[in-house]
C-alpha positions as CSV (number, residue, x, y, z in Angstrom):
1,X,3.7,23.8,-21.7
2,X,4.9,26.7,-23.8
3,X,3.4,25.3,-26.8
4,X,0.0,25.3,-25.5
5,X,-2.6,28.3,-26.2
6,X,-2.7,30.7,-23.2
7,X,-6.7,29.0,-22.7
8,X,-5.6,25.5,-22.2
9,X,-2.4,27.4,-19.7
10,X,-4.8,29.1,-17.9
11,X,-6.6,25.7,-17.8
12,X,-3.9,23.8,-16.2
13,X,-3.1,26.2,-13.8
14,X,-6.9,26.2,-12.2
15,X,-6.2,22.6,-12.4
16,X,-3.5,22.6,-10.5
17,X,-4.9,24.4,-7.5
18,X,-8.2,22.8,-7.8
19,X,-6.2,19.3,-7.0
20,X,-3.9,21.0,-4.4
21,X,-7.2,21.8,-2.4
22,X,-9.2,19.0,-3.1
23,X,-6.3,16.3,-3.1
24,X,-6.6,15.6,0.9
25,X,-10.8,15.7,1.1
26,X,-12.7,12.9,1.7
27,X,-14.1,11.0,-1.4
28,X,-17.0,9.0,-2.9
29,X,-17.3,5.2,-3.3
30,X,-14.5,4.0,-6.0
31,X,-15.4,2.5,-9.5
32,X,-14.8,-0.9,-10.1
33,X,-13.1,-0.6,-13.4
34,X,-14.1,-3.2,-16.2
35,X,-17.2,-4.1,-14.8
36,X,-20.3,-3.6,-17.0
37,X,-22.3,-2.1,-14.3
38,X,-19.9,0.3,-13.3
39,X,-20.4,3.4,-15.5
40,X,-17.2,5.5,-17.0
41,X,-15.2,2.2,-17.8
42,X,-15.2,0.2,-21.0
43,X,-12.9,-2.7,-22.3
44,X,-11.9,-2.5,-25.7
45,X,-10.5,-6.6,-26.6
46,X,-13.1,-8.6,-24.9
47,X,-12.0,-9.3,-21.0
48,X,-13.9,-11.4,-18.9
49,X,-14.1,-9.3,-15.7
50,X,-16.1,-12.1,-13.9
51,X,-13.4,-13.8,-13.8
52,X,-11.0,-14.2,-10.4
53,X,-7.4,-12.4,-10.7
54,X,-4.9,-11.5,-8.4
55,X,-3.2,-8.8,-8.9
56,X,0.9,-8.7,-8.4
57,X,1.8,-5.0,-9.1
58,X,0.2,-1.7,-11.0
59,X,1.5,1.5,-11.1
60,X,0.3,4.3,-13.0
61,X,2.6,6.4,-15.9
62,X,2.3,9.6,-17.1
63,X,-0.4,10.5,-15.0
64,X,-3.1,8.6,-17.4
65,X,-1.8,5.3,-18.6
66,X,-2.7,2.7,-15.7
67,X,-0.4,-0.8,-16.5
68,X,-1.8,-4.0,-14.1
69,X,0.3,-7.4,-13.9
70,X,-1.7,-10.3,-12.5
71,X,-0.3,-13.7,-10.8
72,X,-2.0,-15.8,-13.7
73,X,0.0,-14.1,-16.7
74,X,-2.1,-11.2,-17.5
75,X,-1.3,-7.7,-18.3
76,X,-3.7,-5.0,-18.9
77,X,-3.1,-1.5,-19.6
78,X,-5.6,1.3,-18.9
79,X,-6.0,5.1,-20.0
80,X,-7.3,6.6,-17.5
81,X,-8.7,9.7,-19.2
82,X,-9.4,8.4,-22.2
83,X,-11.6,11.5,-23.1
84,X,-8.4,14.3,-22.4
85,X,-5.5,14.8,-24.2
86,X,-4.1,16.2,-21.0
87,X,-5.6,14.4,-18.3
88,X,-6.0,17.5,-15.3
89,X,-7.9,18.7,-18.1
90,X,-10.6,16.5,-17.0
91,X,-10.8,18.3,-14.0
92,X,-12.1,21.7,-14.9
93,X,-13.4,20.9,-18.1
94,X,-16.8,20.0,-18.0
95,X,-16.8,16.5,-19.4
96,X,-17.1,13.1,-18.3
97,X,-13.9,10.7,-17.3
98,X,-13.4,7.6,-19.0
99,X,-11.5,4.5,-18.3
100,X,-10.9,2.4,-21.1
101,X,-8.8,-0.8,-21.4
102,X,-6.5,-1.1,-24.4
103,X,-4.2,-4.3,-23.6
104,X,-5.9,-7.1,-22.2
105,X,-3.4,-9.9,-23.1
106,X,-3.2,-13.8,-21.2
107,X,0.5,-14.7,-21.8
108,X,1.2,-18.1,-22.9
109,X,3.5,-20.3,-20.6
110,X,3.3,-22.1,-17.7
111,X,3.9,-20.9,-14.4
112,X,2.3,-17.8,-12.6
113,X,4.3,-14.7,-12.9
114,X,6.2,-14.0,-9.2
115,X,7.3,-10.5,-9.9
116,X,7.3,-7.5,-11.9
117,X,8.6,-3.9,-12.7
118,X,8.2,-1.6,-15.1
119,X,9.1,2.3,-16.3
120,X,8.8,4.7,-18.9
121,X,11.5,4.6,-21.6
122,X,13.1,7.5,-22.5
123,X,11.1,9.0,-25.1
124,X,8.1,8.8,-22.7
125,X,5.9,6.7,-25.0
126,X,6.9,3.1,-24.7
127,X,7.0,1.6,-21.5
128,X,9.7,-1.6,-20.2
129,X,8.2,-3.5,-18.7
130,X,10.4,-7.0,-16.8
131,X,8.4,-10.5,-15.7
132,X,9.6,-13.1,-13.6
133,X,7.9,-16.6,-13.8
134,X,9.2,-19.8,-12.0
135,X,12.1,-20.4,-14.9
136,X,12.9,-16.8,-16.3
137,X,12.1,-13.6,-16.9
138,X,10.1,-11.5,-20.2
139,X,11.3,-8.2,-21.3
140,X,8.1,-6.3,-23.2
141,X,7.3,-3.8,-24.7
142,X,4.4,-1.6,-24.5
143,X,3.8,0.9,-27.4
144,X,1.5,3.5,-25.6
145,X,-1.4,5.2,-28.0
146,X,-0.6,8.4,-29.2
147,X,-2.5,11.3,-31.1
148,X,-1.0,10.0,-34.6
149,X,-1.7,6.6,-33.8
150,X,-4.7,5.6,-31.7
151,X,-3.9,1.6,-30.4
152,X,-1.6,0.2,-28.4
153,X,0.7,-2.4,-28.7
154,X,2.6,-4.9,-26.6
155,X,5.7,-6.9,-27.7
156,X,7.9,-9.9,-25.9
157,X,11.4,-8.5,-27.0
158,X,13.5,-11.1,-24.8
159,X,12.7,-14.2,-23.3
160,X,15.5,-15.0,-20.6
161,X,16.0,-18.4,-18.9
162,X,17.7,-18.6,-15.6
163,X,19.1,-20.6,-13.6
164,X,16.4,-22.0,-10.2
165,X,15.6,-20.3,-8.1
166,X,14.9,-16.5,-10.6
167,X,15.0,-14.3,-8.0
168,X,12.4,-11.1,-8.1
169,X,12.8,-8.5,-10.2
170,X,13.4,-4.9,-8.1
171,X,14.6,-2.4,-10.7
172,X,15.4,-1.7,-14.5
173,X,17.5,0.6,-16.6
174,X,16.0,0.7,-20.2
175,X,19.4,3.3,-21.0
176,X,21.5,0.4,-20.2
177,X,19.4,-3.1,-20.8
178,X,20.0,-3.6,-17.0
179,X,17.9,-5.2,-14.6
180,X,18.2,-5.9,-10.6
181,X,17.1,-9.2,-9.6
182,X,17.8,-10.2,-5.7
183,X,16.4,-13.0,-2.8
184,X,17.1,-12.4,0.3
185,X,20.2,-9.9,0.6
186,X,22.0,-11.7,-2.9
187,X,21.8,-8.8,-5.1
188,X,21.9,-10.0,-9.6
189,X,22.6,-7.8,-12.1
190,X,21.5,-8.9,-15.2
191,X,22.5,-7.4,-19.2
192,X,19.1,-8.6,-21.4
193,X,20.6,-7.5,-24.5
194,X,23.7,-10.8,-23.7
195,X,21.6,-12.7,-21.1
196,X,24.8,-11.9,-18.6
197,X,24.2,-12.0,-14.7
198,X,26.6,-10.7,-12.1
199,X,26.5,-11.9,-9.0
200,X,27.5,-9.1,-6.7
201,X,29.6,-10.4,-3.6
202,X,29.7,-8.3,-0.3
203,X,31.3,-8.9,3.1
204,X,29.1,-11.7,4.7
205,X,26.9,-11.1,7.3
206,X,27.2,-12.0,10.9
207,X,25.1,-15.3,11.7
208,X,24.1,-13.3,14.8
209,X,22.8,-10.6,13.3
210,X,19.2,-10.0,12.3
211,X,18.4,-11.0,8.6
212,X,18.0,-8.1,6.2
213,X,16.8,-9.1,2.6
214,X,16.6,-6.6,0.3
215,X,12.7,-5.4,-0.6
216,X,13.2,-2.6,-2.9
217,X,15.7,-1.0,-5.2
218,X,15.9,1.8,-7.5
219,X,19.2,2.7,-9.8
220,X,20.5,6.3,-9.2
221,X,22.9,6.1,-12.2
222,X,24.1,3.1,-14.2
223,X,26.9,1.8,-11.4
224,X,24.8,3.0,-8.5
225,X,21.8,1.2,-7.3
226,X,19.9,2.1,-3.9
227,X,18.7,-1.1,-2.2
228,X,16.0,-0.7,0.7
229,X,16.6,-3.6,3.0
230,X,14.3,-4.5,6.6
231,X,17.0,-2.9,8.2
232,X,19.3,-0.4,6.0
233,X,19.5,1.2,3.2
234,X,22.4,0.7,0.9
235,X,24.0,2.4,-1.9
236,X,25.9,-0.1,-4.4
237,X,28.5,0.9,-6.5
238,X,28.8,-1.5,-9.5
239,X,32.3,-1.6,-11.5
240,X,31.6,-1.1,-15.4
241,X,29.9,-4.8,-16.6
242,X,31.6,-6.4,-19.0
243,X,28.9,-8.4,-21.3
244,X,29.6,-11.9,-23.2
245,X,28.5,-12.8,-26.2
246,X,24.9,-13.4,-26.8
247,X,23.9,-16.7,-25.5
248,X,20.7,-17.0,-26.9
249,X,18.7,-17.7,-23.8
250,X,20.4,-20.1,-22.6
251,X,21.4,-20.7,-19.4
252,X,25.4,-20.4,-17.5
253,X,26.9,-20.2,-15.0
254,X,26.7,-17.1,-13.0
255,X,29.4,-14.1,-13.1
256,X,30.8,-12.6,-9.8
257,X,31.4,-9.5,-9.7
258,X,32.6,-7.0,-6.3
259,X,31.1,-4.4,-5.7
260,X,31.1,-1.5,-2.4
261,X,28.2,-0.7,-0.2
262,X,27.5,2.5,1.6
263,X,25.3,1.5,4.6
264,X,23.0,3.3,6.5
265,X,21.6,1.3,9.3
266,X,17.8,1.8,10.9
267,X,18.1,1.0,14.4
268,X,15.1,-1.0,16.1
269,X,13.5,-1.0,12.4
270,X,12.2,-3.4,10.5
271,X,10.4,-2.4,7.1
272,X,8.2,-4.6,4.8
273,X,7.6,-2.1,1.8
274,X,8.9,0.3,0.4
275,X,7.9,3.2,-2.5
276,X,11.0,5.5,-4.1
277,X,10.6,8.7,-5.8
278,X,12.3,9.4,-9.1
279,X,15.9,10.5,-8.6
280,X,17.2,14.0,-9.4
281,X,20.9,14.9,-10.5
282,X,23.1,17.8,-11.1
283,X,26.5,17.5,-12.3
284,X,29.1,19.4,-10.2
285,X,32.3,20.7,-11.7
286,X,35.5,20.4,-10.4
287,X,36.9,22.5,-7.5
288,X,40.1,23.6,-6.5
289,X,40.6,20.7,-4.0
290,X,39.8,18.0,-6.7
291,X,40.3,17.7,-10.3
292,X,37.0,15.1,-10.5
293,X,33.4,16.4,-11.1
294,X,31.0,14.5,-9.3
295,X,27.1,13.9,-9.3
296,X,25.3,15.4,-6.7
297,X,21.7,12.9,-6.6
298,X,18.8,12.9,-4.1
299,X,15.8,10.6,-3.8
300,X,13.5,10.4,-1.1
301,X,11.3,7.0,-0.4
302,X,8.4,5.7,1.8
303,X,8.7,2.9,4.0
304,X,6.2,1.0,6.5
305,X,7.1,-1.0,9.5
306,X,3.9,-3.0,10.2
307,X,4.4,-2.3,14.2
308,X,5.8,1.2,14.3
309,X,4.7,2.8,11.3
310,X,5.2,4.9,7.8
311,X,8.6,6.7,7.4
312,X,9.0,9.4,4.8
313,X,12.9,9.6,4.4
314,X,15.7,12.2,2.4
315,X,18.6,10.5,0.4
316,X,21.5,12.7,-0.3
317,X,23.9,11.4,-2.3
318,X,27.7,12.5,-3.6
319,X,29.0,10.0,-6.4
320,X,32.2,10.1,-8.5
321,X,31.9,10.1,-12.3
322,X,30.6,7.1,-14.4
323,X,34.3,7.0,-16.1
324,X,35.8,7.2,-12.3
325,X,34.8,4.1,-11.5
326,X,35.8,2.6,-14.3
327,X,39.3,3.1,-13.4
328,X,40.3,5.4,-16.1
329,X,41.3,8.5,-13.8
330,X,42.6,7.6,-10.4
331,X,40.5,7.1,-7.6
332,X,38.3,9.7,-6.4
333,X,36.5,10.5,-3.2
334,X,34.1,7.7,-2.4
335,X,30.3,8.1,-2.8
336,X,28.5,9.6,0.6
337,X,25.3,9.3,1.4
338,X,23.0,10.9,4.4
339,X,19.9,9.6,5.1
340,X,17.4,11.9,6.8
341,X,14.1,11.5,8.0
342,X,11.7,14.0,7.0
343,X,8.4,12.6,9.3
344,X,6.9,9.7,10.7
345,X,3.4,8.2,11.2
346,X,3.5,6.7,14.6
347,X,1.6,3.2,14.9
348,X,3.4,2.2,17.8
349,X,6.4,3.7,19.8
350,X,9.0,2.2,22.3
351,X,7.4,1.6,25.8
352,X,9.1,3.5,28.6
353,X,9.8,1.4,31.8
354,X,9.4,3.9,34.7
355,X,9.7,2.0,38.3
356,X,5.8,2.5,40.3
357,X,5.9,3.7,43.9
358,X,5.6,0.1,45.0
359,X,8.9,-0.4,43.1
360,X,7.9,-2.9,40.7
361,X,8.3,-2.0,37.1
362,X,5.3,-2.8,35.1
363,X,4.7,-4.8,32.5
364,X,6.1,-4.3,28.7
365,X,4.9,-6.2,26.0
366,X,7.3,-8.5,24.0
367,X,7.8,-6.0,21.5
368,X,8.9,-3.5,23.7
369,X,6.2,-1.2,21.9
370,X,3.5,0.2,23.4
371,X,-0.2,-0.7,22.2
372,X,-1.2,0.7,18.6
373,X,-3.8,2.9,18.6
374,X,-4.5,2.5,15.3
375,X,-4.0,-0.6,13.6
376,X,-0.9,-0.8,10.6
377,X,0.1,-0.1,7.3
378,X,-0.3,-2.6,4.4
379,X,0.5,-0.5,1.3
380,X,1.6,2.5,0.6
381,X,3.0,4.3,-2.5
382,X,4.7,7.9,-3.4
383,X,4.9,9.9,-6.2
384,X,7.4,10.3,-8.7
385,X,8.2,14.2,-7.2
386,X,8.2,13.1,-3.8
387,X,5.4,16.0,-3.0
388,X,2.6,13.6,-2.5
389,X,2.2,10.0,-1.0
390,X,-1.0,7.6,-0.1
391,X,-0.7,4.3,2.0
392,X,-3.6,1.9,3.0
393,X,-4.0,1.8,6.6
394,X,-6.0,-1.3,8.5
395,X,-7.8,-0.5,11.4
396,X,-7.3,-2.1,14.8
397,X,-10.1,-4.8,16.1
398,X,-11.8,-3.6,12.5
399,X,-12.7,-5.0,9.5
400,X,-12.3,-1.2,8.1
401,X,-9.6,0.0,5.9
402,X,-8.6,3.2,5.4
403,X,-6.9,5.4,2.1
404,X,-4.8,7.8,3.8
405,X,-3.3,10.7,1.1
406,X,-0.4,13.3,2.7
407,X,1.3,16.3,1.7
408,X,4.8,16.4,1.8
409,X,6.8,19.5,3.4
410,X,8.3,21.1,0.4
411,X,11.2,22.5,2.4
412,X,11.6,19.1,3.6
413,X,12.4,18.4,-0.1
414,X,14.7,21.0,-1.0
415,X,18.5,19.9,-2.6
416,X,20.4,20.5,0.2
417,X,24.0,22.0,-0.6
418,X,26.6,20.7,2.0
419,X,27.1,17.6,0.5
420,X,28.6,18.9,-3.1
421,X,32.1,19.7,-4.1
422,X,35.4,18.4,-3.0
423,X,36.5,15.9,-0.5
424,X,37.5,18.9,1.7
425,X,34.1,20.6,1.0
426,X,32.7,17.6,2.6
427,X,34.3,17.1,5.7
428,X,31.6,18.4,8.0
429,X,28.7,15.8,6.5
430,X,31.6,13.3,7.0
431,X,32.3,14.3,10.4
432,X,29.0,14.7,11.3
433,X,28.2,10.5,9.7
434,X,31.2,9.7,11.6
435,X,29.6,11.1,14.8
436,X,26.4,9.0,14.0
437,X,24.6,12.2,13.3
438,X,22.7,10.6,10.3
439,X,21.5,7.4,11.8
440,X,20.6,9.6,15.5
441,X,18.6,11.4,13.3
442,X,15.7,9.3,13.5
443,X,16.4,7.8,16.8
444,X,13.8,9.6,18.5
445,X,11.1,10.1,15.8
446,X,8.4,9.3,18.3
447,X,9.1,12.5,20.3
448,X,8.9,14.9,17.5
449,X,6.0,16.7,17.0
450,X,7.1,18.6,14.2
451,X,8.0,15.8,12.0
452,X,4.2,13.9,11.7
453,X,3.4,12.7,8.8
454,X,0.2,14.7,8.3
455,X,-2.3,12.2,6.7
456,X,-6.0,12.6,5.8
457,X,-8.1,9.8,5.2
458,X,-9.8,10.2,2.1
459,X,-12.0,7.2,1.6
460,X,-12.6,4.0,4.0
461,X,-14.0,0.5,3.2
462,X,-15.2,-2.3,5.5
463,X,-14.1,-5.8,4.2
464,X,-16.3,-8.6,5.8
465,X,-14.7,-11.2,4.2
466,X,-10.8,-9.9,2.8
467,X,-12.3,-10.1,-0.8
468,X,-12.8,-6.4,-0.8
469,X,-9.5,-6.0,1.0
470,X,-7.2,-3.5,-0.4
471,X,-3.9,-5.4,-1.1
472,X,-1.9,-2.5,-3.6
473,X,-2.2,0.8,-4.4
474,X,-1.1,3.1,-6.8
475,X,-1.8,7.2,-7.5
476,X,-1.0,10.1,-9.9
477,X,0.8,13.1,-8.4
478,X,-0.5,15.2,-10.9
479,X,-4.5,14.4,-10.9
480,X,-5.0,13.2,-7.4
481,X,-6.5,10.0,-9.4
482,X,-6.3,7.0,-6.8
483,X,-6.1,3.4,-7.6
484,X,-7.0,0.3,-5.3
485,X,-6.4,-3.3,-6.1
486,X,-8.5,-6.2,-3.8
487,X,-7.6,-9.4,-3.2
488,X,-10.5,-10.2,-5.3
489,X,-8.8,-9.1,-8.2
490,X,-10.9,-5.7,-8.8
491,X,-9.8,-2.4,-9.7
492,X,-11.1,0.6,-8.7
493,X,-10.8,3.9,-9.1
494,X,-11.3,7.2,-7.1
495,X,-11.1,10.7,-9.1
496,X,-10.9,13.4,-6.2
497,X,-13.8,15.2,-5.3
498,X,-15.9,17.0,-7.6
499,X,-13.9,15.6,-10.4
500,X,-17.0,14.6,-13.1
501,X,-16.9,10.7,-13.4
């Protein structure tokens, strides 16, 4: 930023607030993006866009470069702007937006792909990107464009076989050639440089209790990974990994490896989907009460329960050192983590069973929710800051979807301070965990006013038949640029409004 003119600063900064007004108004009809009828899109390595896709995951990077895995081994990767160097540019410039494609690449193999994640590396241009199929995974590279070199590339770097079932791919570590696999609530680490995978063992569950697979993850640090479950959130704290020697791709028998869970239970939840910001750290020095420094880490996420609702929760977190765990200075204070929620869009809430004058109690349905007003949540996504989030919302007795966009609280977000320092610093969050203060937190959601998620709908579509159905969605915090994937296999786009398209 400080190497731009003062014109192109003042530039971004009417940009900014042009977005931050516009961001939550409603919107015109969505471009269909590769189709030759649809203006503002072009495909530079001859795609067939006639043909049926469906789509397994997108997200979009660096707030221009759009990358889209498909079921039937295809990857695409879009620039967005294709016109702007700097993409809010766009906005106040007065120039048209352009979408072109510049990987359109059909993987050979059999087998559709089952899962897949990917994030920027660390120098920003070159993205990871990790493929599961029936009998292994892919590890690829994508080479974005940049202004010294116009084309973009896409390499296999590591072909992995594993052993049946591979379990789903949830999060990567390019820093560390890591990867979390997991299936149900096994959690697999695996090391793609040595084809190595841990198995991490945890204290068995109950065969009364409810089931509680994992359906998201994100790693905090390199021995830390947050797992979202349907019913808790837990923080993992992996011992140092050990690799083998290379195997070459071929397949062995699995390491096991222990590893302790923090566990913060939701009580009467059950979520389906789940969307993590990027995580921010600040190293704490020592204090008089301990000679250890620790990381002080938050991450906030966005969770839908298809009966009751989106949840837009706070993860604090208090971790020892990387070199702490690895045993070579003596145990320090455990990790803690509190869980807070921040609001709630209510779908449904617990029905109340008052007794009627006639002393009967009247009737509750078999969810023990009340009726929905407004249908459920099949998608959602949040943004890399945590300031903005979207989620695709199905109307009840309708064949209309809606694309709701919210603004998050920025107090709501701010790092809070009573969790750093020493053990003895801690002792009130500790305390107040120990006196359930975390998980009562959200106990009562539907009663607080205060804490509603307040969501706009900025753009609706009826779907007669589920092929115009939005399935996935995906967004840039920055531009207010929305993407929709159908069960069809389309992709469209929606600039915010006024944006030239």
């Amino acid at each position: 930023m400080l190497t731009l003119p003062s014109v192109e600063i003042e530039q971004v900064v009417k940009a900014a607030n042009y977005i931050d007004q516009m961001w939550l108004l409603p919107r015109t009809s969505p471009r269909i993006l590769g189709r030759p009828s649809s203006p503002g899109t072009k495909i530079q390595n001859g795609a067939e866009p006639g043909d049926v896709k469906t789509i397994l995951a997108m997200d979009i990077f660096s707030d221009r470069w759009l990358l889209c895995v498909y079921h039937e081994r295809l990857v695409q990767l879009w620039d967005l702007h294709s016109q702007h160097q700097y993409p809010f540019f766009g906005i106040t410039q007065d120039r048209p937006t352009f979408a072109t494609c510049f990987i359109n690449r059909r993987i050979e193999g059999s087998g559709l792909f089952t899962s897949s994640i990917a994030c920027l590396d660390d120098g920003s241009d070159t993205l990871i990107l990790v493929i599961t199929h029936p009998v292994g995974c892919l590890l690829i590279r994508v080479t974005l464009p940049t202004p010294s070199h116009s084309t973009a590339t896409m390499d296999i770097l590591v072909a992995i076989t594993a052993p049946s079932p591979m379990f789903p791919v949830r999060a990567i570590h390019p820093t560390f050639n890591l990867a979390v696999f997991s299936l149900s609530s096994i959690l697999a680490v695996v090391d793609w440089n040595s084809r190595t995978r841990w198995i991490v063992d945890t204290a068995e569950t109950a065969d009364e209790e409810l089931w509680n697979g994992i359906i998201g993850a994100k790693f905090i640090t390199r021995n830390h990974v947050l797992c979202m479950k349907t019913h808790s959130i837990d923080l993992y704290t992996l011992p140092s990994l050990s690799s083998t020697s290379d195997r070459n791709g071929a397949s062995a028998s699995d390491l096991h490896i222990q590893a302790p869970v923090t566990t913060h239970a939701f009580r009467g939840m059950t979520f389906r989907g789940v969307s993590f910001s990027e995580p921010r750290q600040d190293a704490v020095p020592p204090s008089p009460a301990s000679e250890s420094s620790r990381i002080r880490a938050e991450v906030s996420f966005l969770a839908y329960d298809v009966l009751r609702g989106l949840f837009h929760y706070k993860v604090s977190l208090d971790l020892p050192p990387a070199d702490a765990i690895s045993g070579s200075r003596d145990a320090p204070a455990p990790p803690y983590m509190s869980v807070r929620l921040l609001a709630a869009h209510h779908m449904a809430v617990p029905a109340s069973t008052p007794i009627s004058r006639d002393g009967k109690a009247p009737m509750v349905p078999r969810s023990g929710l009340t009726p929905g007003a407004r249908g459920f949540v099949t998608a959602c996504a949040l943004g890399p800051a945590g300031l903005r989030g979207i989620w695709i919302e199905r109307r009840r007795g309708s064949v209309r979807r809606g694309i709701v966009g919210f603004r998050a609280v920025a107090q709501h977000l701010m790092v809070d301070q009573g969790i750093v320092g020493s053990p003895i610093d801690r002792a009130l969050p500790l305390a107040r965990e120990v006196d359930g203060g975390d998980e009562d937190s959200d106990a009562d959601w539907w009663n607080d006013n205060e804490s509603a998620i307040d969501g706009h709908t900025v753009y609706e579509v009826n779907s007669y038949d589920l092929r115009d159905d939005i399935i996935q969605c995906a967004f840039s915090e920055v531009t207010g640029t929305i993407v929709l994937a159908t069960r069809h296999g389309d992709l469209k786009i929606s600039l915010i409004p006024g944006a030239h398209s």
